[in-house]
DRENTIVEX-567267 format. One record per residue (C-alpha): x, y, z; residue number from 1. Coordinates in Angstrom, 3 decimals. Layout:
N
{r {X,Y,Z},NUM}
...
END
This chain:
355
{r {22.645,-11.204,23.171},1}
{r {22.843,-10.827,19.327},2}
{r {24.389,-8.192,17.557},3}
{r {21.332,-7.280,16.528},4}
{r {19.945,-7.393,19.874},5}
{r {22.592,-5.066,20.906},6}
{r {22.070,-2.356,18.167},7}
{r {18.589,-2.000,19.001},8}
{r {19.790,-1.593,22.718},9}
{r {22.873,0.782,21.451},10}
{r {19.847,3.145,19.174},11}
{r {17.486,3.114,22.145},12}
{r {20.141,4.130,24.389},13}
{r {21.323,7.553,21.903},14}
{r {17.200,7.745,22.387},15}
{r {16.773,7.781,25.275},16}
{r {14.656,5.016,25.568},17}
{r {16.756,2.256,26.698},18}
{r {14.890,1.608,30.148},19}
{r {11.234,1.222,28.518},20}
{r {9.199,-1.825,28.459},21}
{r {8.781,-3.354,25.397},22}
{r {5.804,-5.213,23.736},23}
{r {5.465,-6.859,20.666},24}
{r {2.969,-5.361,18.029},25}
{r {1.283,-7.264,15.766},26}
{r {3.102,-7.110,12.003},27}
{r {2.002,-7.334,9.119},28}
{r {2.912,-8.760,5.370},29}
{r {6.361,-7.184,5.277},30}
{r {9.422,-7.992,7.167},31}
{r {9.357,-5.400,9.148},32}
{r {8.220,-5.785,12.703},33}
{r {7.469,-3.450,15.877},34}
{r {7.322,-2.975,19.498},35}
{r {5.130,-0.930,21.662},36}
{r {7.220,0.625,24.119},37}
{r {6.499,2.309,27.841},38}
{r {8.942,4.542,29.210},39}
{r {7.271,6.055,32.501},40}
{r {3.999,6.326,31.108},41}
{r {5.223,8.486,27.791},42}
{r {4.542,5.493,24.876},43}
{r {5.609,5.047,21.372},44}
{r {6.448,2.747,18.965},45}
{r {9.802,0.965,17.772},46}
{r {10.172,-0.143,14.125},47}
{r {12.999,-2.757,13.341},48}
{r {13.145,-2.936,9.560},49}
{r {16.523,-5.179,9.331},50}
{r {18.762,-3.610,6.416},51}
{r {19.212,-6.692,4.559},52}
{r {16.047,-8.395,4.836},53}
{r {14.732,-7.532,1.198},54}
{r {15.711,-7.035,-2.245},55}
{r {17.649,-3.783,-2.997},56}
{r {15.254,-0.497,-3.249},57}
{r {15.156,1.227,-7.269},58}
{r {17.587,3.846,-7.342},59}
{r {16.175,6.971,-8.452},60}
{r {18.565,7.154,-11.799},61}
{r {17.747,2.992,-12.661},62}
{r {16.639,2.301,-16.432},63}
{r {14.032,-0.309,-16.997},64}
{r {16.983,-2.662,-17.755},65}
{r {18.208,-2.208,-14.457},66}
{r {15.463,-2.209,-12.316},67}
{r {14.940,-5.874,-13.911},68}
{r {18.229,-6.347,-13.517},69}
{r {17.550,-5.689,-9.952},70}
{r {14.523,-8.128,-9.056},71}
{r {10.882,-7.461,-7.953},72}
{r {11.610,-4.052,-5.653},73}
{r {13.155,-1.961,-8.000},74}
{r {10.326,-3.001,-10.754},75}
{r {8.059,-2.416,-8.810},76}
{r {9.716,0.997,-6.753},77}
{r {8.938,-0.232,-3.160},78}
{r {11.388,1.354,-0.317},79}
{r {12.500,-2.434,0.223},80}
{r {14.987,-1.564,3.363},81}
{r {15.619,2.053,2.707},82}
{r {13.994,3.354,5.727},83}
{r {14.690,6.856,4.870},84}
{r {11.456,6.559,2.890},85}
{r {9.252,5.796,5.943},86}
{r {10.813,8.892,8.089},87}
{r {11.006,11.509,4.978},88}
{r {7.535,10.591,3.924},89}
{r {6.550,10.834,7.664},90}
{r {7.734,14.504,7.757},91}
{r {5.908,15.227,4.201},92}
{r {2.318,14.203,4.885},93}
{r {2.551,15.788,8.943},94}
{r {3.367,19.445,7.151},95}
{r {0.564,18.727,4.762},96}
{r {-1.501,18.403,8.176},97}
{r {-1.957,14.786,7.939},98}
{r {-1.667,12.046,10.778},99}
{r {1.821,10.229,10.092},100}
{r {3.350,9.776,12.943},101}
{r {5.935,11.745,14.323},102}
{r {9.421,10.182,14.200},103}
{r {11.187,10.716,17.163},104}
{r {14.263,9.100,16.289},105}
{r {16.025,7.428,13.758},106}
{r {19.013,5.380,12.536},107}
{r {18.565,3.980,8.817},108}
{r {21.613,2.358,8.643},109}
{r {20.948,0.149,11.555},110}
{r {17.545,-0.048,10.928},111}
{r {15.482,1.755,13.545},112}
{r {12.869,3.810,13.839},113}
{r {11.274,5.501,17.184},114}
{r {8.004,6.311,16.240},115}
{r {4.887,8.168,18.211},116}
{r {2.161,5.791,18.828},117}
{r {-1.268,6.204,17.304},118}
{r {-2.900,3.713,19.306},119}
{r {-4.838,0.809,18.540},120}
{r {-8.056,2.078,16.810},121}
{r {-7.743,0.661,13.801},122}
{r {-10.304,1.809,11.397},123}
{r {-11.260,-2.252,10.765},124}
{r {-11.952,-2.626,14.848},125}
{r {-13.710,0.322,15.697},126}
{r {-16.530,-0.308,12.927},127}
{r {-19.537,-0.456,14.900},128}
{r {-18.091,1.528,17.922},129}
{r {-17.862,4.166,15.654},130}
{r {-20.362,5.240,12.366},131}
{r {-19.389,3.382,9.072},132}
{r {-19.933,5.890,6.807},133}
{r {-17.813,8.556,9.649},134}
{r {-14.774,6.656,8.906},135}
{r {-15.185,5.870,5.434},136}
{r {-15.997,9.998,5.144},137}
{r {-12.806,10.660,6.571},138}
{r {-10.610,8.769,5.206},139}
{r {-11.955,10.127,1.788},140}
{r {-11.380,14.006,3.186},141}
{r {-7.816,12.470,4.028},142}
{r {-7.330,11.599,0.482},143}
{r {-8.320,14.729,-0.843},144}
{r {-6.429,16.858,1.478},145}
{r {-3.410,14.638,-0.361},146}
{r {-4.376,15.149,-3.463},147}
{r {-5.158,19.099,-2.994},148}
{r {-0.800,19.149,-2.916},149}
{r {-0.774,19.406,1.344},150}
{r {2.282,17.034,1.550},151}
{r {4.816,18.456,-0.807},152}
{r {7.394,16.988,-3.015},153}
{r {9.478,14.586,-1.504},154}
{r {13.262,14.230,-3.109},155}
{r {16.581,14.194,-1.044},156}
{r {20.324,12.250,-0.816},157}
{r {18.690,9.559,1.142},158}
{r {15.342,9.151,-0.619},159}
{r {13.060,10.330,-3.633},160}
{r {10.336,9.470,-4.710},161}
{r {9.514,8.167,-7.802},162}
{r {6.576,7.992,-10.332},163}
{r {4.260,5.056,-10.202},164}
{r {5.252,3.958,-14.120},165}
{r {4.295,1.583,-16.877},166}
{r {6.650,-0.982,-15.296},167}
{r {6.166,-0.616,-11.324},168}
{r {2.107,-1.653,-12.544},169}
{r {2.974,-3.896,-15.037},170}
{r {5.178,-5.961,-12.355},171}
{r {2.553,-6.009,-9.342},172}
{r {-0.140,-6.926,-12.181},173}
{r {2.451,-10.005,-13.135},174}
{r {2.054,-11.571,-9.893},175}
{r {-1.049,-13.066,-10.570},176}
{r {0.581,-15.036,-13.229},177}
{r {3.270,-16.037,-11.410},178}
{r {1.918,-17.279,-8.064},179}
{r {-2.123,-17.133,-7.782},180}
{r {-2.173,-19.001,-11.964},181}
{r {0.012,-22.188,-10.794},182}
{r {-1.651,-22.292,-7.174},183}
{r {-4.895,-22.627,-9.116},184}
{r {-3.657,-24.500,-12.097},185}
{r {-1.037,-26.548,-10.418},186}
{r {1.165,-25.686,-13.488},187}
{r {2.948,-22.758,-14.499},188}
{r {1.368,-20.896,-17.422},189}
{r {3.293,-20.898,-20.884},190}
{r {5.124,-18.155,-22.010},191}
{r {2.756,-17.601,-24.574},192}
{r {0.082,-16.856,-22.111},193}
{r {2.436,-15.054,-19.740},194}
{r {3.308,-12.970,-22.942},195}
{r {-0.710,-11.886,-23.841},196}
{r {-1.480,-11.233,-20.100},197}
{r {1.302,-8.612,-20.058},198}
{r {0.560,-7.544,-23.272},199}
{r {-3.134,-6.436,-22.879},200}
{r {-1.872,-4.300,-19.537},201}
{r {0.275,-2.870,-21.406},202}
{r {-2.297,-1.774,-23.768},203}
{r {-4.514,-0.484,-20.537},204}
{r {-1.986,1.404,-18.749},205}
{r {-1.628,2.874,-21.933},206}
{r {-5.007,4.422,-21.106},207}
{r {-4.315,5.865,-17.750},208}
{r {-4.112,9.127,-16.921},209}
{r {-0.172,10.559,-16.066},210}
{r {0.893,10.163,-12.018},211}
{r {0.461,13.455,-10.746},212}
{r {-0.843,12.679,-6.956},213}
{r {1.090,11.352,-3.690},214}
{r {-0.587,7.321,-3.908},215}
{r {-0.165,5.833,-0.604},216}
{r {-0.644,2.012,-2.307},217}
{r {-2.026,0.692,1.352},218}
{r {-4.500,2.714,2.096},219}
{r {-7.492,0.338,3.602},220}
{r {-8.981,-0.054,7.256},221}
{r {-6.329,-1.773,8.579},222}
{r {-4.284,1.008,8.053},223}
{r {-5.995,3.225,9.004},224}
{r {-6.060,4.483,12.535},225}
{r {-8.896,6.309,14.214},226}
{r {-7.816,9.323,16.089},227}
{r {-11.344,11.519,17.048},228}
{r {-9.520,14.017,19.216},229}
{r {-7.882,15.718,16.161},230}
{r {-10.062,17.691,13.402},231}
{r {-10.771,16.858,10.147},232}
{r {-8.659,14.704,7.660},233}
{r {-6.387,14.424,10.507},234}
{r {-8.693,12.032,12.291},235}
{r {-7.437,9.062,10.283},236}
{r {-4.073,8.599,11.220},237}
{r {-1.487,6.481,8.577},238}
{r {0.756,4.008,8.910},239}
{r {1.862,2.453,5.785},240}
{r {3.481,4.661,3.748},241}
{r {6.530,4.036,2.967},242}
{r {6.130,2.830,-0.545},243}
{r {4.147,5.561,-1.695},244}
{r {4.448,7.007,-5.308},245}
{r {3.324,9.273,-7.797},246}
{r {0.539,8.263,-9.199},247}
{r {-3.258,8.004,-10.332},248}
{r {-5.418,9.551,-7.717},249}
{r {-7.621,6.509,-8.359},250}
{r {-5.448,4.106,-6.610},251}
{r {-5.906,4.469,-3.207},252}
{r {-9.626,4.489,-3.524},253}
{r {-9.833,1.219,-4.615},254}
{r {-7.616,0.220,-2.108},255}
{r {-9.868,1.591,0.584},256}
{r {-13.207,0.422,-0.831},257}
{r {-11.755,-2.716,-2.834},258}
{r {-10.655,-3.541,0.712},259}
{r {-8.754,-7.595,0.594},260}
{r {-9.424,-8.129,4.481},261}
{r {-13.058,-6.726,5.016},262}
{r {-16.299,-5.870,3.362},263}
{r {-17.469,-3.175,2.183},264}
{r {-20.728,-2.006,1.187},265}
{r {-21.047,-1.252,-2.407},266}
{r {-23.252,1.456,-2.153},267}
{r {-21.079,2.850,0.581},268}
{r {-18.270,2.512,-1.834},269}
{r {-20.404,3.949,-4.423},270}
{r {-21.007,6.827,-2.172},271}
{r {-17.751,7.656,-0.957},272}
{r {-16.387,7.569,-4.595},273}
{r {-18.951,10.195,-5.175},274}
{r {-17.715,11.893,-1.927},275}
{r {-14.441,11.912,-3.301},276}
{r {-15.633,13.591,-6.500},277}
{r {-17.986,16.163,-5.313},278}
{r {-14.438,17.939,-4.531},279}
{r {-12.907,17.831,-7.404},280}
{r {-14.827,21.005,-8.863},281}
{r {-15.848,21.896,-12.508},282}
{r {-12.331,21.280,-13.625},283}
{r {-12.390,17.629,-12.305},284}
{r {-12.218,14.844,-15.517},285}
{r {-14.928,12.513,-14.062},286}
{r {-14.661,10.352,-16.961},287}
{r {-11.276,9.796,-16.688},288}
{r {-11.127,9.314,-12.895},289}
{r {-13.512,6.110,-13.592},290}
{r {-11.322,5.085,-16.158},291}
{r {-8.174,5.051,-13.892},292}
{r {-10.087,3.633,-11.057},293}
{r {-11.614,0.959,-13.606},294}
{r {-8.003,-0.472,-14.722},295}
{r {-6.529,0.320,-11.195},296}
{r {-8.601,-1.943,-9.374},297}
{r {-8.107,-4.788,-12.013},298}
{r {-4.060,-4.119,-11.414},299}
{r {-4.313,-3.640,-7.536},300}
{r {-6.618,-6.810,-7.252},301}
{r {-4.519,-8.805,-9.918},302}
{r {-1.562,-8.287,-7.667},303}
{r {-3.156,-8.962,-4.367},304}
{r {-4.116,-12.485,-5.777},305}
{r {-0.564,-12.824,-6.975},306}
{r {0.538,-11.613,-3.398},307}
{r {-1.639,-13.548,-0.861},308}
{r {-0.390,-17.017,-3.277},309}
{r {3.271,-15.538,-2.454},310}
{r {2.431,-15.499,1.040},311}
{r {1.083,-18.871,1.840},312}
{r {3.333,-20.746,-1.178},313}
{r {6.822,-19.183,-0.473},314}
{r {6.677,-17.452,2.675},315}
{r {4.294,-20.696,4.527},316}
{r {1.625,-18.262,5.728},317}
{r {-1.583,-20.376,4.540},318}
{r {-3.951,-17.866,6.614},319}
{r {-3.613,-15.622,3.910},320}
{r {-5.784,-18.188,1.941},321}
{r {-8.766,-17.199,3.769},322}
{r {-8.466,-14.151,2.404},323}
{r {-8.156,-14.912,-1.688},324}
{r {-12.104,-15.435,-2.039},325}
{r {-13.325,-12.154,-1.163},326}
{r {-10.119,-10.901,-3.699},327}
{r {-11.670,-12.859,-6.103},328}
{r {-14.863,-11.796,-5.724},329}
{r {-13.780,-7.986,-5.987},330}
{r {-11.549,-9.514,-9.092},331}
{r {-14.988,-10.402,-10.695},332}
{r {-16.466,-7.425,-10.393},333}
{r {-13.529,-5.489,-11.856},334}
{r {-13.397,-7.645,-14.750},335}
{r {-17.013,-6.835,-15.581},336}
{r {-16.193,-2.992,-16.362},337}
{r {-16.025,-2.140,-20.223},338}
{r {-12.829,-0.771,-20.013},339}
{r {-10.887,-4.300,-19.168},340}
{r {-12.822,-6.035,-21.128},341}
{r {-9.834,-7.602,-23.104},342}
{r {-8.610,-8.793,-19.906},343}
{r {-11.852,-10.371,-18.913},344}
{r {-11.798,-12.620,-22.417},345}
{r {-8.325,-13.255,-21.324},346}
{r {-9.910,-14.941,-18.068},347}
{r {-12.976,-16.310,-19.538},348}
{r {-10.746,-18.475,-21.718},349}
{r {-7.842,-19.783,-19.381},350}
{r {-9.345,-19.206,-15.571},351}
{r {-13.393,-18.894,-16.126},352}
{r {-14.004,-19.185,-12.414},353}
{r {-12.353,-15.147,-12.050},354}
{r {-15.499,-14.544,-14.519},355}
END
């Protein structure tokens, strides 16, 4: 048995839960992975995020020199292997009556997490099963009930969290340039065109409105679980959360209807964005929210590109290849909105096909 074997048995053990069954769960992008487990019939969920199996997390206090300094993570202020994010953030959106699930136990240190199980109802499977626009409807209400303030500020020893900045965008954004440009090109770009790419979002995040909502950054129907036995919001259960941020209440609606691994309608999408408005009340900046969401789902779909190259080139996972065309297609579409339109004569000149 390896050591790490034997601290998973040693935290399941202080749980509890060291005579369950144990089955592997699909993962996902990230190198964490999970078990389903059965003890007597009761179920839930184990997380093993291994401490030292990414890049260091930001530290709250880190300047933009350090969180360079620091690599990819801290730029970009993902939890990395702090998994004090994932149970704090867990305790923040239940109390704002949202469907996290429950974290039964915990060791951070080691790298553990007992979780309650949500099931297997992904939004993405139950499509059909269940009405489109139901889900879709939900998740929106989900959003808003995040956005009303439900889950409340989230700051502690072991974990805060942080503003979605100039620099955590500008680094996802960068990934196109550095994976999904030489993948297509077969050649790194220049400096000087790494220089003007970064230079013109700079110039559009200049435009964006300040962070002032809890952004999820991977909220999309695979996500998404459907749970029709609870009420409202609460139907659409998370479980991705744990690099959330302050930041443009934009965001997560283009990840949800900007989704990388399914289609969506676009006059669903156009619907639900209009759902998502009709709440916002005579106070609510409509112009402004289809600013954000105009430059947001350039940045978010710029990164996925940069992302799903990642995947296949460094981390030999060529499935997510499949997945780049319907990325570039939503890439397209972004790039057609007045307000990148810099960044679309960027693209018309060195990589016409994203035109």
């Amino acid at each position: 048995m390896s050591d790490r074997d034997e601290a998973r048995q040693d935290f399941l053990k202080a749980a509890g839960w060291e005579k369950a069954a144990a089955a592997p769960l699909a993962g996902d992008a990230s190198t964490r992975s999970y078990q389903r487990l059965d003890l007597d019939g009761r179920p839930a969920v184990l997380m093993i995020a291994p401490p030292g199996a990414e890049a260091p997390a930001c530290p709250p206090e880190a300047d933009e020199g350090a969180r360079r300094a620091l690599g990819y993570n801290a730029m970009a202020r993902l939890a990395g292997p702090n998994l004090n994010a994932f149970t704090s953030l867990s305790k923040a959106l239940r109390e704002g009556g949202l469907s996290a699930p429950e974290i039964y136990a915990a060791d951070p240190a080691a790298g553990f997490a007992l979780l309650e199980d949500l099931g297997d109802d992904l939004f993405a499977r139950v499509v059909g099963r269940v009405d489109e626009e139901t889900l879709y409807r939900t998740a929106i209400e989900a959003l808003v009930r995040l956005h009303e303030g439900a889950a409340g500020p989230v700051r502690g020893e072991a974990y805060a969290m942080l503003d979605y900045d100039a620099l955590a965008l500008e680094a996802e954004a960068a990934l196109l340039m550095e994976w999904y440009w030489p993948l297509k090109k077969g050649a790194a770009a220049s400096n000087d065109q790494f220089t003007e790419y970064l230079s013109l979002w700079r110039e559009l995040f200049q435009n964006l409105s300040a962070p002032h909502v809890y952004v999820l950054r991977d909220f999309h129907a695979e996500n998404l679980l459907w749970l029709p036995d609870r009420e409202g919001p609460a139907r659409a259960g998370v479980i991705d959360f744990q690099d959330a941020l302050y930041g443009h209440a934009a965001y997560d609606l283009v990840s949800l209807l900007e989704d990388a691994r399914r289609d969506v309608d676009p006059i669903l999408a156009e619907k639900m964005i209009a759902y998502y408005e009709s709440f916002g009340g005579a106070q609510f900046d409509r112009q402004g929210f289809q600013r954000d969401y105009a430059i947001l789902a350039a940045q978010r779909n710029a990164k996925i590109l940069g992302i799903f190259a990642r995947l296949a080139k460094r981390d030999h996972k060529p499935r997510y290849l499949d997945l780049l065309p319907r990325v570039e297609a939503h890439f397209r579409r972004d790039l057609a909105r007045p307000e990148v339109a810099p960044l679309r004569a960027f693209f018309a000149k060195h990589l016409p096909e994203l035109v």
